[in-house]
C-alpha positions in Angstrom: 21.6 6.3 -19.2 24.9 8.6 -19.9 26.7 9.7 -17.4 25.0 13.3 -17.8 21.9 12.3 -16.8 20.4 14.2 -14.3 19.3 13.0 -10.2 15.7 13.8 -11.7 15.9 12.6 -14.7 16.7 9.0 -13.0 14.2 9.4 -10.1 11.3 9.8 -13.4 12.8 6.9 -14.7 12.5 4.9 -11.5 8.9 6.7 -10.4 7.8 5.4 -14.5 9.0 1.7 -14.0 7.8 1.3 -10.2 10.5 1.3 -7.9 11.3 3.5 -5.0 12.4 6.7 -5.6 14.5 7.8 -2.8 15.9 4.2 -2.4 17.0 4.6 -6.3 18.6 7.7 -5.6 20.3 6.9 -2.8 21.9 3.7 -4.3 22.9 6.2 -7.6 24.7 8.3 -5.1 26.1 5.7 -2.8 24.7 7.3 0.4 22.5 5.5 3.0 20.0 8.8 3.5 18.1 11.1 2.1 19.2 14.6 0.9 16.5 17.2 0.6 17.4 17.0 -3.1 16.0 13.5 -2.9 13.3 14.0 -0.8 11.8 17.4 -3.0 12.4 15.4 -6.1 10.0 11.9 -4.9 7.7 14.4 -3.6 7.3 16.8 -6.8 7.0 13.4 -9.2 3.8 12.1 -6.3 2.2 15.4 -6.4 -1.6 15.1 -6.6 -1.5 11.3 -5.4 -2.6 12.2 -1.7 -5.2 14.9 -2.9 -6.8 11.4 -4.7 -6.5 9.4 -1.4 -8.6 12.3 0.6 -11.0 12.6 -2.0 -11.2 8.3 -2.3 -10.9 7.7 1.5 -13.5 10.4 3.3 -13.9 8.0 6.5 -10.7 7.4 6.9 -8.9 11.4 6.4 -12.3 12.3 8.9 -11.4 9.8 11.9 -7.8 10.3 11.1 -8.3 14.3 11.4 -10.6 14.2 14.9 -7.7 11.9 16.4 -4.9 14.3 15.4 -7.5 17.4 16.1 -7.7 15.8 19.4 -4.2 15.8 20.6 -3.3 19.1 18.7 -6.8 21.3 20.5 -5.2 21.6 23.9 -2.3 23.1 23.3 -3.8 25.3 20.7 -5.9 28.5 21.9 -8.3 30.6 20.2 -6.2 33.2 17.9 -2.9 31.7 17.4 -0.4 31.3 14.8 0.4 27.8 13.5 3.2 26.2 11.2 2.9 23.0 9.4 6.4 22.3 8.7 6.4 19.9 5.4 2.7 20.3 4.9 2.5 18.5 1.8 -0.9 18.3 -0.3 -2.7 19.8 2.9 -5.0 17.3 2.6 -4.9 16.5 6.6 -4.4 20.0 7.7 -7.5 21.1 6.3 -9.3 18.0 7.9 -7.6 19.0 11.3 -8.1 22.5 11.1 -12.3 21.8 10.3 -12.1 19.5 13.5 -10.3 21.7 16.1 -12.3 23.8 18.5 -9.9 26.5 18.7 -9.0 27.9 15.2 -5.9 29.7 14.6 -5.6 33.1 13.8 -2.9 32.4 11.1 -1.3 29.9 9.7 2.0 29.0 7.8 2.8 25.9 5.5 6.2 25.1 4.3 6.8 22.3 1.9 10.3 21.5 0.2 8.4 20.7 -3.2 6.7 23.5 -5.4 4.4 21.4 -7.2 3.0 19.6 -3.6 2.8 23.0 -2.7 0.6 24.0 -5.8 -2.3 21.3 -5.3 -2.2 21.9 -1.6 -3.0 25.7 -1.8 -5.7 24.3 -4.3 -7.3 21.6 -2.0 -6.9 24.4 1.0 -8.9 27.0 -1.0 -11.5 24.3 -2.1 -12.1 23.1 1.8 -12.0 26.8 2.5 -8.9 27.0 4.8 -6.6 30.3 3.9 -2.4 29.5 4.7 0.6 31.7 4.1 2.6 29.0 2.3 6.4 29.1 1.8 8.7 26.8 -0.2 11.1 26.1 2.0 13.3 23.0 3.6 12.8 21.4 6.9 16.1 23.1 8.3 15.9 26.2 6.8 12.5 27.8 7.6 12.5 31.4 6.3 10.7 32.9 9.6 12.3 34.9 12.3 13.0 33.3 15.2 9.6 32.6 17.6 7.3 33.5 15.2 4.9 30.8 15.7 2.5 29.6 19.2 2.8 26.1 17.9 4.4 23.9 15.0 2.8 20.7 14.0 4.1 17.7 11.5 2.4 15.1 10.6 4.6 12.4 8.7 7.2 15.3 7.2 10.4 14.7 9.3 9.6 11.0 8.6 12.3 10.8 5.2 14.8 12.9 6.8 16.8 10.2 9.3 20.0 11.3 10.3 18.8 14.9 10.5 16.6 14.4 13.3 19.1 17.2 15.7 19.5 19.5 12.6 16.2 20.0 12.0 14.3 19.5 15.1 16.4 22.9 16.8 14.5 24.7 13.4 11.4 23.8 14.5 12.3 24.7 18.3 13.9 27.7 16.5 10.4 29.5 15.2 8.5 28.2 17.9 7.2 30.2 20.8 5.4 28.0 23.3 5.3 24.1 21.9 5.9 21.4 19.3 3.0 18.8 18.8 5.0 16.4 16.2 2.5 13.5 14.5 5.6 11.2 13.0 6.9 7.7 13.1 8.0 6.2 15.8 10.5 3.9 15.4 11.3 2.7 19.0 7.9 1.3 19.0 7.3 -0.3 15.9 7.8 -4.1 15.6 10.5 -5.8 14.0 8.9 -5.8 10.3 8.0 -2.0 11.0 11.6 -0.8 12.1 12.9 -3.3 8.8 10.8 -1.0 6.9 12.0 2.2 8.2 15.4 1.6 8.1 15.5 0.8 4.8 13.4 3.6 4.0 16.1 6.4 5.5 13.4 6.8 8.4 13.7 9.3 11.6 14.6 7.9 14.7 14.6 8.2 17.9 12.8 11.9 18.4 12.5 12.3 21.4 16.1 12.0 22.7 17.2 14.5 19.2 14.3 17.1 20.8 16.1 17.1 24.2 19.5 17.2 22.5 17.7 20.3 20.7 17.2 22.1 23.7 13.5 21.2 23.8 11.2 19.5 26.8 9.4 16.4 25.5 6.2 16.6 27.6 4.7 13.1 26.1 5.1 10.2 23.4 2.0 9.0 22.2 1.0 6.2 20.0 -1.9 6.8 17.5 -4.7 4.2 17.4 -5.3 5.0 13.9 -2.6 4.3 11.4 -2.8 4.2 8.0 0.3 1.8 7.5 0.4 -0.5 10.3 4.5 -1.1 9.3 4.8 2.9 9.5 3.1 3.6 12.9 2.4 7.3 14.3 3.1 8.5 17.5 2.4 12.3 19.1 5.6 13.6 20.3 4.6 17.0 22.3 7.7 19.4 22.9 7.7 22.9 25.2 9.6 25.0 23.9 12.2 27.1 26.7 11.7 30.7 27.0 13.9 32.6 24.7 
């Protein structure tokens, strides 16, 4: 490996031989989190891998949908304009959408990497669910400010620790009424969980970064359903102040 090797070139390398991507980048840099450089480059090289989960695990992304579909519906009413901020591969917001009660009128996806981007517009138009998608980072959301009733997340702050203030007062930023945030929730996790996290560049402490935002956290809420047991969800719901 020369010395002008590229950041990408060495996470394909690490992505080819099995190791962690954003923890190989990190050490290459000598930095203890994750730049969105890191994060858009792990998430361009698993493109397509949670489009094979949803299609191998139907029971699971259908219970997993109705619980998030069940926490999002109230504060979602018939007509309005939603964000998924790091959407990903869409694969859940396609499930929560065909599960909520109240549909919204419009909606916007943002996602940091172009290819993720790609097969989620394809797995959206194949479960027949029409976004507005732009490539965009977490703090920098190319959307005037209240544009959106209500932004969601589910698992897309989760790589970004030591951002948590920085890009939580985006979100608060195009927001008009709330914030219903599905992400990890490190101050409930058990010891081997928050081990896990740490070493993973994990959020923290959301709740207290929301306040700090300007936001009003209305309720923490752990999820039943998990898919990682050592990476456990909890529904952080944040009014937004009038602007």
């Amino acid at each position: 490996m020369t010395a002008m090797t590229s950041l990408r070139e060495i996470g394909e390398r690490a992505f080819r031989e099995g190791h962690n991507v954003t923890a190989t980048l990190r050490a290459h840099l000598g930095i203890d989190r994750n730049t969105p450089e890191i994060i858009e480059i792990a998430y361009d090289l698993q493109a397509g891998s949670y489009v094979a989960f949803a299609d191998s695990e139907p029971g699971f992304m259908g219970e997993y949908a109705a619980q998030l579909a069940g926490l999002l519906g109230p504060h979602l009413a018939e007509g309005d304009s939603l964000l998924d901020a790091g959407t990903g591969e869409m694969t859940t917001l396609a499930h929560v959408v065909a599960a909520l009660t109240a549909k919204p009128a419009k909606i916007y996806v943002t996602d940091v990497s172009g290819r993720r981007l790609q097969v989620g517009r394809q797995y959206a138009a194949s479960h027949g669910l029409a976004v507005t998608p732009l490539r965009a980072e977490l703090s920098a959301i190319p959307l005037p400010n209240a544009t959106v009733d209500l932004v969601t997340t589910n698992h897309a702050l989760e790589p970004n620790g030591g951002r948590e203030k920085e890009i939580l007062s985006e979100l608060l930023r195009v927001a008009k009424r709330k914030m219903v945030l599905f992400e990890p929730c490190y101050e409930l996790a058990s010891d081997d969980a928050k081990a896990r996290m740490r070493s993973l560049g994990y959020v923290r402490d959301l709740s207290r970064y929301a306040e700090e935002a300007g936001g009003v956290v209305q309720s923490l809420t752990p999820l039943p359903l998990v898919h990682n047991v050592l990476n456990p969800t909890a529904c952080l719901v944040v009014e937004v102040p009038e602007k």
